[in-house]
N, CA, C, O and CB atoms as a CASP TS submission, in Angstrom:
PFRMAT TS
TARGET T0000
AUTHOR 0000-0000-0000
METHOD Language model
MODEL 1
PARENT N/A
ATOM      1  N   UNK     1      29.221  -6.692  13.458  1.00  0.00           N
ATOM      2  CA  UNK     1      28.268  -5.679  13.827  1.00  0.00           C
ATOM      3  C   UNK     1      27.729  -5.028  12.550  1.00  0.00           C
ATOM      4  O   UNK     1      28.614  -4.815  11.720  1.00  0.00           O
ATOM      5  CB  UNK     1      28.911  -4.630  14.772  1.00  0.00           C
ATOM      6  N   UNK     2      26.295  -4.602  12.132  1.00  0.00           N
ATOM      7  CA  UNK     2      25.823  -4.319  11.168  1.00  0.00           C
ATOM      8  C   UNK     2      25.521  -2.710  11.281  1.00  0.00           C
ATOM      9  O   UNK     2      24.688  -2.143  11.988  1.00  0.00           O
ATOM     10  CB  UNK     2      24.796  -5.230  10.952  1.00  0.00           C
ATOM     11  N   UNK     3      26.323  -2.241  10.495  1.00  0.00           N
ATOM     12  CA  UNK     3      25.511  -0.562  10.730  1.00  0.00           C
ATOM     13  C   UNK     3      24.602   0.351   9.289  1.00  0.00           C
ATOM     14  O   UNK     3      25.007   0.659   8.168  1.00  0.00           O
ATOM     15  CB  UNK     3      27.076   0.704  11.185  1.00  0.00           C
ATOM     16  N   UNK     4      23.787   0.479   9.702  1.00  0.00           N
ATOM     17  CA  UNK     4      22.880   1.199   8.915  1.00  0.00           C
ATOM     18  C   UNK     4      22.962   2.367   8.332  1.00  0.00           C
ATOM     19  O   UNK     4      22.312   3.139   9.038  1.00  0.00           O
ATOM     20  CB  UNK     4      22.028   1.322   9.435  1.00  0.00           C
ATOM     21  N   UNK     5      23.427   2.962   7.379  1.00  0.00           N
ATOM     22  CA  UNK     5      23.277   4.235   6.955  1.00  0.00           C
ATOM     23  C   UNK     5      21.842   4.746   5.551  1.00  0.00           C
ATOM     24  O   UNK     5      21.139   4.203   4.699  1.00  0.00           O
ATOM     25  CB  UNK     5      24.882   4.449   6.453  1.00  0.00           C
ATOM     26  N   UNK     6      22.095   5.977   6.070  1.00  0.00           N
ATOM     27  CA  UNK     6      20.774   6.745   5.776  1.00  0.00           C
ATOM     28  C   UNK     6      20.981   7.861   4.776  1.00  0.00           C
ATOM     29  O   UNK     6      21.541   8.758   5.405  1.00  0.00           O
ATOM     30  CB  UNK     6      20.169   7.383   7.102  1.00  0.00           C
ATOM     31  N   UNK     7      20.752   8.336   3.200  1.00  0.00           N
ATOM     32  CA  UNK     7      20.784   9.311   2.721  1.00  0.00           C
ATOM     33  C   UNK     7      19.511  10.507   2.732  1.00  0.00           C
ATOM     34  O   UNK     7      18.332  10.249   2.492  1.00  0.00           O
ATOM     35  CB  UNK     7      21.149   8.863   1.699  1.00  0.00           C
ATOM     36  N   UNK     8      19.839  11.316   2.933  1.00  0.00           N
ATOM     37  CA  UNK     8      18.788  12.487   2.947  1.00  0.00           C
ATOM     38  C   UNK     8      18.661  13.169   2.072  1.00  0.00           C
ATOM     39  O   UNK     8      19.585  13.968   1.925  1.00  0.00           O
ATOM     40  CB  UNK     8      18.862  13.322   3.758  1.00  0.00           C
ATOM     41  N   UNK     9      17.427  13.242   0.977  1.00  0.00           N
ATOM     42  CA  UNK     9      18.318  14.383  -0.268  1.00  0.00           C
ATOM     43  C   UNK     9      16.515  14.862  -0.291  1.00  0.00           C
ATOM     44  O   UNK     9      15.677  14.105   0.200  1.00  0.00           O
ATOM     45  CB  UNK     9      19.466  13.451  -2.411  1.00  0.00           C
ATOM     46  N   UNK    10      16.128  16.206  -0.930  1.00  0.00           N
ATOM     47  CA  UNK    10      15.440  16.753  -1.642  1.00  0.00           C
ATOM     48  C   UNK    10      15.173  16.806  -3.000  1.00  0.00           C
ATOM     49  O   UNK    10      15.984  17.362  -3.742  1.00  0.00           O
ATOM     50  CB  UNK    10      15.605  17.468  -1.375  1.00  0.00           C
ATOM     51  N   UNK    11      13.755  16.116  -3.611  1.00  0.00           N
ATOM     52  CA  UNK    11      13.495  16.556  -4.590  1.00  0.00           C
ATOM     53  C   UNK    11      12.608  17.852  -5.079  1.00  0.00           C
ATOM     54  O   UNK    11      11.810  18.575  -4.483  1.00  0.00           O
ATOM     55  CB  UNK    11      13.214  15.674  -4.913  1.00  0.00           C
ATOM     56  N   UNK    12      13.169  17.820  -6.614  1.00  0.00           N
ATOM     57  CA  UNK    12      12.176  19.450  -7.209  1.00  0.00           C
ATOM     58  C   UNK    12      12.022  19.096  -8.265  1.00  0.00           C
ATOM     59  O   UNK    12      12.581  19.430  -9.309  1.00  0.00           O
ATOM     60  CB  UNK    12      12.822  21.125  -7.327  1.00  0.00           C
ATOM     61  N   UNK    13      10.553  17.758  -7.878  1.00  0.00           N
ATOM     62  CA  UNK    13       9.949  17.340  -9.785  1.00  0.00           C
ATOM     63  C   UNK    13       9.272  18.893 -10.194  1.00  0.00           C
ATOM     64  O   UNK    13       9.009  19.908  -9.549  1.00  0.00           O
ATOM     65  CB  UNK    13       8.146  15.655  -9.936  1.00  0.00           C
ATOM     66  N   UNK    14       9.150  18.476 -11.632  1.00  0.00           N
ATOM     67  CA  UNK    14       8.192  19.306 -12.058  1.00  0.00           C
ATOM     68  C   UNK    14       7.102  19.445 -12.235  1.00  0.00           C
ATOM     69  O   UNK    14       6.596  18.377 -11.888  1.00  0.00           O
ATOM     70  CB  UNK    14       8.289  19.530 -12.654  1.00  0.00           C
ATOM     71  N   UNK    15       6.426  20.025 -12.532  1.00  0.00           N
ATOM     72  CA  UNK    15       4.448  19.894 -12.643  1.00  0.00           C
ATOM     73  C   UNK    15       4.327  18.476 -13.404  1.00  0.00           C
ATOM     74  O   UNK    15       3.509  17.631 -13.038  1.00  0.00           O
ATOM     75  CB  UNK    15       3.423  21.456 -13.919  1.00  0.00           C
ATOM     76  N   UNK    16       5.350  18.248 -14.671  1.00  0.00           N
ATOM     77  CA  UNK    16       4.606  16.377 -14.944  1.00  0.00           C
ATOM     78  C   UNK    16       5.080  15.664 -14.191  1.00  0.00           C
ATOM     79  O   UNK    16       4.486  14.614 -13.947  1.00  0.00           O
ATOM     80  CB  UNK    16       4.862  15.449 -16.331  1.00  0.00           C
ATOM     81  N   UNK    17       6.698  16.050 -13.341  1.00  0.00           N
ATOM     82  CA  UNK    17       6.687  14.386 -12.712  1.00  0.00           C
ATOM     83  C   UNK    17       5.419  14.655 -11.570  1.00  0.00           C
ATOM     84  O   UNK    17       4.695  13.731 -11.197  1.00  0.00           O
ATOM     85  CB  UNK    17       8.573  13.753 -11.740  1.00  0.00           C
ATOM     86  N   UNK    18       5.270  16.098 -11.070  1.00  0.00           N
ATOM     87  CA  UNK    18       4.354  16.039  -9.568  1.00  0.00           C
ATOM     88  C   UNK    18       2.952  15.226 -10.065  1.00  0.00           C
ATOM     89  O   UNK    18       2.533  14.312  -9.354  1.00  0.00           O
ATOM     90  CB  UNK    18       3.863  17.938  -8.833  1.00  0.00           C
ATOM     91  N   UNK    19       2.268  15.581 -11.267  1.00  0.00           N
ATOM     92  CA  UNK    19       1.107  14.577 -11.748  1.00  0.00           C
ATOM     93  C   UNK    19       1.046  13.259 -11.625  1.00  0.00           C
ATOM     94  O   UNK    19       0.098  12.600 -11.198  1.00  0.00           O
ATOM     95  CB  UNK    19       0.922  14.619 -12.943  1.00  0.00           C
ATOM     96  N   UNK    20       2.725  12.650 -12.250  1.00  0.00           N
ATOM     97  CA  UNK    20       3.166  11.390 -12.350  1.00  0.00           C
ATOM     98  C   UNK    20       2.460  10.861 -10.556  1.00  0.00           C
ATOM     99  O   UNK    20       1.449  10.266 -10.182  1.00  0.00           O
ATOM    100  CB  UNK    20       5.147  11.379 -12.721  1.00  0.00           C
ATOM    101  N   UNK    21       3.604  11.456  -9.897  1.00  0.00           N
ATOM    102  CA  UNK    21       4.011  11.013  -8.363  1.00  0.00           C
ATOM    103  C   UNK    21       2.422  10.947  -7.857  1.00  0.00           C
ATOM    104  O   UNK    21       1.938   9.924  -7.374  1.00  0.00           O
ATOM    105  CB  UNK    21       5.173  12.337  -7.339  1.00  0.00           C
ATOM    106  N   UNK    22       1.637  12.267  -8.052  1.00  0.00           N
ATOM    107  CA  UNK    22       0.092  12.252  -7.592  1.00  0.00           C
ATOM    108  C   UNK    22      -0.986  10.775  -8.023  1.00  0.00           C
ATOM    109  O   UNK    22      -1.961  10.216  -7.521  1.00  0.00           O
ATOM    110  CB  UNK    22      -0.603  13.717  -8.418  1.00  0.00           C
ATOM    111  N   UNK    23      -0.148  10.608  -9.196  1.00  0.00           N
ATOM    112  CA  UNK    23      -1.068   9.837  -9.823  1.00  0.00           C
ATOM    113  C   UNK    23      -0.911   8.469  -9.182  1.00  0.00           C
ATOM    114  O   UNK    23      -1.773   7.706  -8.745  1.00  0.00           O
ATOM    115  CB  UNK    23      -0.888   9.852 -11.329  1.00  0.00           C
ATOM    116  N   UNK    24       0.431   8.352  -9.240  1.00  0.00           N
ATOM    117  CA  UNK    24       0.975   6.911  -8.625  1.00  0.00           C
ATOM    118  C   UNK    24       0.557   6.561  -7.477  1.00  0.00           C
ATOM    119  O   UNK    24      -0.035   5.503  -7.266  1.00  0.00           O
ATOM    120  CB  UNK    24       2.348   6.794  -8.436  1.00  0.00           C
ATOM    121  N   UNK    25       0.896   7.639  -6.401  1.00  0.00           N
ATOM    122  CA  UNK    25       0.494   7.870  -4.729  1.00  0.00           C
ATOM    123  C   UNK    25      -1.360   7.077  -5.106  1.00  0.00           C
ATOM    124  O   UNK    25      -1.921   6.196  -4.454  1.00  0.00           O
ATOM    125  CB  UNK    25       0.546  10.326  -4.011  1.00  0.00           C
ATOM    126  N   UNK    26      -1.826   7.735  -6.225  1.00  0.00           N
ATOM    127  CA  UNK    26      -3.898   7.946  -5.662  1.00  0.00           C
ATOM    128  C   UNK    26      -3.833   6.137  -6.116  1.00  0.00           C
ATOM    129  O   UNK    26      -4.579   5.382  -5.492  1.00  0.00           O
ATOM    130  CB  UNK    26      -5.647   9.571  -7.273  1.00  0.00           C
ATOM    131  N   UNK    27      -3.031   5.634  -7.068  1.00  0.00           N
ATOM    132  CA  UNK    27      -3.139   4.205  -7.345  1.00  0.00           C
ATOM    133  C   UNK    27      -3.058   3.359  -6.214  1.00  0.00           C
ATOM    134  O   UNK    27      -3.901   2.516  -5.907  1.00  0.00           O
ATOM    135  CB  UNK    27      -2.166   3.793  -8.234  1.00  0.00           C
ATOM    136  N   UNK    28      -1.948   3.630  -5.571  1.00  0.00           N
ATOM    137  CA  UNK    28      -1.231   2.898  -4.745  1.00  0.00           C
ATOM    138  C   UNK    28      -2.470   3.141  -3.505  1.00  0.00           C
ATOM    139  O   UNK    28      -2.786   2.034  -3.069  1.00  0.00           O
ATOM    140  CB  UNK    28       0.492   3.465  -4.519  1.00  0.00           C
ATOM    141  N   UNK    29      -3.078   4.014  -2.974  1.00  0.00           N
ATOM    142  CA  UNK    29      -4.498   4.420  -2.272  1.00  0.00           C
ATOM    143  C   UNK    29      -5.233   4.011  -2.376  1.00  0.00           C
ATOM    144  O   UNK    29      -5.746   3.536  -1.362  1.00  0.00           O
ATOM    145  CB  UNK    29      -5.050   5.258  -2.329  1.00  0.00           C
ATOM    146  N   UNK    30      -5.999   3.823  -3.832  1.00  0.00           N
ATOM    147  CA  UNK    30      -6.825   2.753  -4.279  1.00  0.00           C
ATOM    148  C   UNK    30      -6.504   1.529  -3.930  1.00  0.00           C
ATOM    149  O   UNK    30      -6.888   1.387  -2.769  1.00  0.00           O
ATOM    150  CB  UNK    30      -6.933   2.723  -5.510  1.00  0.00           C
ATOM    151  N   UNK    31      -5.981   0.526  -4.330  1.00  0.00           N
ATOM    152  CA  UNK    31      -5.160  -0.417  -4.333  1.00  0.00           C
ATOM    153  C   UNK    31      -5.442  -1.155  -2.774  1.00  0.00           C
ATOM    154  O   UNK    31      -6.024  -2.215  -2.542  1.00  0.00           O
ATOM    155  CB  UNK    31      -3.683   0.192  -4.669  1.00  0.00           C
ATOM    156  N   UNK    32      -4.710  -0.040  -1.667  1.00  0.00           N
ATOM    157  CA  UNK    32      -4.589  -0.422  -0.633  1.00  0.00           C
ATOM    158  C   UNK    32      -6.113  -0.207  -0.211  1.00  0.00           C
ATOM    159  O   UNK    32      -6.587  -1.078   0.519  1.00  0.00           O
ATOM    160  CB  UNK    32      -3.472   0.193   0.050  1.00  0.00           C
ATOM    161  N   UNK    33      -6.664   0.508  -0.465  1.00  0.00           N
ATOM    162  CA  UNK    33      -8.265   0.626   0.168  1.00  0.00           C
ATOM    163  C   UNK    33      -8.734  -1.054  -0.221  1.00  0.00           C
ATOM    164  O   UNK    33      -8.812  -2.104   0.417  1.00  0.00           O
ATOM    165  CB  UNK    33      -9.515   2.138  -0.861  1.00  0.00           C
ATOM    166  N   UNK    34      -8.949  -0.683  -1.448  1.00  0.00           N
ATOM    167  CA  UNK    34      -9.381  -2.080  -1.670  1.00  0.00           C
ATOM    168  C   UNK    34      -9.430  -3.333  -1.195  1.00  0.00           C
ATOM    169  O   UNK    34     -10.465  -3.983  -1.047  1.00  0.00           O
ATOM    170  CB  UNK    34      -9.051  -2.321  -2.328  1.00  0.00           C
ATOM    171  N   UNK    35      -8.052  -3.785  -0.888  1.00  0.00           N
ATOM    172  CA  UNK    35      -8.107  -4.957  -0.272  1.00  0.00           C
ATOM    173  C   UNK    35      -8.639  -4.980   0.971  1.00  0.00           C
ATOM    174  O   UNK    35      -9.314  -5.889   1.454  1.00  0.00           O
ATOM    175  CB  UNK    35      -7.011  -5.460  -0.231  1.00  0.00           C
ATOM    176  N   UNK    36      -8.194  -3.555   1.681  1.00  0.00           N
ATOM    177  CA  UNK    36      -8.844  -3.379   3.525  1.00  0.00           C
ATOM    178  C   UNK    36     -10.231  -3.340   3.580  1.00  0.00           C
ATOM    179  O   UNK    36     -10.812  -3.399   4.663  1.00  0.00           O
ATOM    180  CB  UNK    36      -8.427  -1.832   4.416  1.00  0.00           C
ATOM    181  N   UNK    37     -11.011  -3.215   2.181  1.00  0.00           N
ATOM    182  CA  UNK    37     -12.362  -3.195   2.393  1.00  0.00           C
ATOM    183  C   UNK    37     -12.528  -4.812   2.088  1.00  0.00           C
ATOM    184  O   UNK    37     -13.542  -5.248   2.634  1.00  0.00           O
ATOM    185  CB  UNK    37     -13.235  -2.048   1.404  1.00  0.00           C
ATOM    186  N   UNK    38     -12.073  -5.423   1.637  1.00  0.00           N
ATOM    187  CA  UNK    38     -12.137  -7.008   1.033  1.00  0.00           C
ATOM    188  C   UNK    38     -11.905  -7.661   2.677  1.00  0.00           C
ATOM    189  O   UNK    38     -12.776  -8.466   3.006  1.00  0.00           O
ATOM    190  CB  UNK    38     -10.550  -7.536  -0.438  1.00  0.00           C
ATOM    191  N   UNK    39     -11.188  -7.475   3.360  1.00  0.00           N
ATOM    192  CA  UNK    39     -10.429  -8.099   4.348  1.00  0.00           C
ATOM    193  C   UNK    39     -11.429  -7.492   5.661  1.00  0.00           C
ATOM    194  O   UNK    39     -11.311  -8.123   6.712  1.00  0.00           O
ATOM    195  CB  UNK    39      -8.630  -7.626   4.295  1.00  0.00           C
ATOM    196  N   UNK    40     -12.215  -6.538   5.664  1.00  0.00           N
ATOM    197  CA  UNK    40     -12.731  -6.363   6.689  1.00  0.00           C
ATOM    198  C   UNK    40     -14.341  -6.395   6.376  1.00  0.00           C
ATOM    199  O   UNK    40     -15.189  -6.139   7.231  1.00  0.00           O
ATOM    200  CB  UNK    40     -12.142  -5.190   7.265  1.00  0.00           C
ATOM    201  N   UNK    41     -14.660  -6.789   4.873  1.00  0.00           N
ATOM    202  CA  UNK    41     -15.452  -7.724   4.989  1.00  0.00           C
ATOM    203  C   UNK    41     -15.890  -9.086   4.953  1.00  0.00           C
ATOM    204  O   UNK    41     -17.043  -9.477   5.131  1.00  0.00           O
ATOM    205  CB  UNK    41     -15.778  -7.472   4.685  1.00  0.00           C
ATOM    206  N   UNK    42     -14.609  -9.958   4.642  1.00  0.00           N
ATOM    207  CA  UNK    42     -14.622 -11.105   4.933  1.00  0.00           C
ATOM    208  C   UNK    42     -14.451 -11.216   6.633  1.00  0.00           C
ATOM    209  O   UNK    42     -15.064 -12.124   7.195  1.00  0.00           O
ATOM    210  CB  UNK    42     -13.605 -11.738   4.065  1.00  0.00           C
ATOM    211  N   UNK    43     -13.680 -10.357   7.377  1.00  0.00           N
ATOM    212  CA  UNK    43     -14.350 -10.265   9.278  1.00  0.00           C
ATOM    213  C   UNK    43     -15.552  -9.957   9.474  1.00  0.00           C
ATOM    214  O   UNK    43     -16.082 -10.409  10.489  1.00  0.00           O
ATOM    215  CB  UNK    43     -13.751  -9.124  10.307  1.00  0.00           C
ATOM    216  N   UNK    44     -16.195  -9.253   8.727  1.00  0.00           N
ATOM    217  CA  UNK    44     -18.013  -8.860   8.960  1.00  0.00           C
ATOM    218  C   UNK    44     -18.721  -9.810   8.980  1.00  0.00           C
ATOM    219  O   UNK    44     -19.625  -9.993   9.795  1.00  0.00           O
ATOM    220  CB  UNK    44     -18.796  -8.048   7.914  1.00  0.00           C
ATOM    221  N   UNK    45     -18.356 -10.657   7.943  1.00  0.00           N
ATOM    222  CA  UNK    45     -19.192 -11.997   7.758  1.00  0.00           C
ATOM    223  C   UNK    45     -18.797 -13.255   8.671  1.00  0.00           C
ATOM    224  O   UNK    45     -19.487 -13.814   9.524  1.00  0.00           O
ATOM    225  CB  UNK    45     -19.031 -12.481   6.238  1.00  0.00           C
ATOM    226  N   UNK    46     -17.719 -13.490   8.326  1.00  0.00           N
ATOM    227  CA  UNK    46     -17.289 -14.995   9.455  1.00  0.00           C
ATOM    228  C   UNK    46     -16.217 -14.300  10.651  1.00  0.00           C
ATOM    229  O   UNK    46     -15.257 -14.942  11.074  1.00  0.00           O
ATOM    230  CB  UNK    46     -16.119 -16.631   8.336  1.00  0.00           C
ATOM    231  N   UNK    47     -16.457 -13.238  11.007  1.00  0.00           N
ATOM    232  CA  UNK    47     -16.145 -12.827  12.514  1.00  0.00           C
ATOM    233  C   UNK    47     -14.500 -13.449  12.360  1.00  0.00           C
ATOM    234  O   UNK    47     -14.034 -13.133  13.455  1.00  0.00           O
ATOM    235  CB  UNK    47     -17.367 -13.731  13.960  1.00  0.00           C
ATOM    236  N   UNK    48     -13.724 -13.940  11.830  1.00  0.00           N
ATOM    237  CA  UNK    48     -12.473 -14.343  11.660  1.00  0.00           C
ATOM    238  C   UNK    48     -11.608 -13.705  10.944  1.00  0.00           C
ATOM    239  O   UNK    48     -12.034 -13.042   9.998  1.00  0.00           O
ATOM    240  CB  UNK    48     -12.462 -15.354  11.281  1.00  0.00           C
ATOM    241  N   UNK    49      -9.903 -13.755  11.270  1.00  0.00           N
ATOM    242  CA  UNK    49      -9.318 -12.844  10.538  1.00  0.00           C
ATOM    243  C   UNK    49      -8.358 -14.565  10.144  1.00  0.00           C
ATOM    244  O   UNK    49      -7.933 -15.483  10.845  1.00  0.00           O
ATOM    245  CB  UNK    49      -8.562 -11.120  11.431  1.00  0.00           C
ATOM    246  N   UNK    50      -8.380 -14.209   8.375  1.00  0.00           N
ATOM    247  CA  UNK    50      -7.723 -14.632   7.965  1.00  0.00           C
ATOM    248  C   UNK    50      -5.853 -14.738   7.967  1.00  0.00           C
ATOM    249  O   UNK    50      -5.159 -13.786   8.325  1.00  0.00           O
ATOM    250  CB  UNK    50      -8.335 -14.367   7.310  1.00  0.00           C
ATOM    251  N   UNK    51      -5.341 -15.929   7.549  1.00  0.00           N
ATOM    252  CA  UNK    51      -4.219 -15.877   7.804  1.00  0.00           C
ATOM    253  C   UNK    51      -3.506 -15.349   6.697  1.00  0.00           C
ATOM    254  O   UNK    51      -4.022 -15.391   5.580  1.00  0.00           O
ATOM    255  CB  UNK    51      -3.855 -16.963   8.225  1.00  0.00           C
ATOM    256  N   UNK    52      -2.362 -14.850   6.875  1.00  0.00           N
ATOM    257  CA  UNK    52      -1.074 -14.486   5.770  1.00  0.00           C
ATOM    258  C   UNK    52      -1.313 -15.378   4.256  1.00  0.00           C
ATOM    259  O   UNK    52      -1.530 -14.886   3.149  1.00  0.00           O
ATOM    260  CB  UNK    52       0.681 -15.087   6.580  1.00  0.00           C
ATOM    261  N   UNK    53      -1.181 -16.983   4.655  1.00  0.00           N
ATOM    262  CA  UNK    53      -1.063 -17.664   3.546  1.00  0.00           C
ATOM    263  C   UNK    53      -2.007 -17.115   2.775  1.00  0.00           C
ATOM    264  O   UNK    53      -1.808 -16.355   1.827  1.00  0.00           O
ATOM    265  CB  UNK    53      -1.146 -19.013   3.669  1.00  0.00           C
ATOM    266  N   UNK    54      -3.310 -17.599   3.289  1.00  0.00           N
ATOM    267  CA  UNK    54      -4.801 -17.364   2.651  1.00  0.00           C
ATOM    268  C   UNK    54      -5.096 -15.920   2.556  1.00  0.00           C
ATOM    269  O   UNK    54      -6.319 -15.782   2.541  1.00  0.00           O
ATOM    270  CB  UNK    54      -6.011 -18.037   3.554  1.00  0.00           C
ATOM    271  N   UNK    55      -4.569 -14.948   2.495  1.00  0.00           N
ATOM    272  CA  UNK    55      -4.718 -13.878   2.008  1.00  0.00           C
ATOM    273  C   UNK    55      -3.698 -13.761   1.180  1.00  0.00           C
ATOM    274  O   UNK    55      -3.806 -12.644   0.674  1.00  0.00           O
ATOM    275  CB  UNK    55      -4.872 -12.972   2.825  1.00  0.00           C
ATOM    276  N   UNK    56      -2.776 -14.292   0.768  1.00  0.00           N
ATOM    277  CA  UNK    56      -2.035 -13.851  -0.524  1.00  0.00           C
ATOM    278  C   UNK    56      -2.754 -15.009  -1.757  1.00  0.00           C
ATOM    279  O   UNK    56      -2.162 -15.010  -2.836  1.00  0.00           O
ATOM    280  CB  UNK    56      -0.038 -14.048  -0.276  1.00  0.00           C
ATOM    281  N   UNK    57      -3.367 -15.488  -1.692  1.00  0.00           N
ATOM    282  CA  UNK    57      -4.106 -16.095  -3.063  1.00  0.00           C
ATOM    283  C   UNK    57      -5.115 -15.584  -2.804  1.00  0.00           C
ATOM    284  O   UNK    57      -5.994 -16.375  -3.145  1.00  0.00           O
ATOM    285  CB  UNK    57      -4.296 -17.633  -3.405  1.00  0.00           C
ATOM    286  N   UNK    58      -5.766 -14.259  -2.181  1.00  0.00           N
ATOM    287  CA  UNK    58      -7.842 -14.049  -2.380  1.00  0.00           C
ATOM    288  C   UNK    58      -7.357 -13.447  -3.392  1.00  0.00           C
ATOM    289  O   UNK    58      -8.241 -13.677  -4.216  1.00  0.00           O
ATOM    290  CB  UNK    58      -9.230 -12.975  -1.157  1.00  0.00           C
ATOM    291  N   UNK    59      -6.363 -12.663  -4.081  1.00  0.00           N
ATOM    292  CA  UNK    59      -6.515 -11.820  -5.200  1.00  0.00           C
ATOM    293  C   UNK    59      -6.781 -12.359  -6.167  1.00  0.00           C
ATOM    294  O   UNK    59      -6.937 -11.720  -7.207  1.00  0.00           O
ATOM    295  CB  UNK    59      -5.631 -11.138  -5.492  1.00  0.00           C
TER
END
């Protein structure tokens, strides 16, 4: 039987790590926009949604 456990803790960066973390978060935002705009315009055009394989080599 497999059981899962879970830690709960609080952080208290400071004003540079909170920049760091902001900064990372707006990358990682970018990033993900990007491809969802790539991927839902390759459906605009050929009305098809690509598969798994063929979307890990469009990059």
């Amino acid at each position: 039987m497999k059981i899962n456990k879970a830690y709960k803790f609080r952080m208290y960066p400071n004003e540079n790590q909170i920049k760091i973390i902001e900064k990372s978060f707006g990358c990682s935002r970018y990033v993900y926009n990007h491809f969802l705009n790539q991927r839902n315009e390759i459906y605009r055009t050929t009305k098809s949604i690509t598969k798994y394989e063929k979307r890990t080599c469009m990059a």
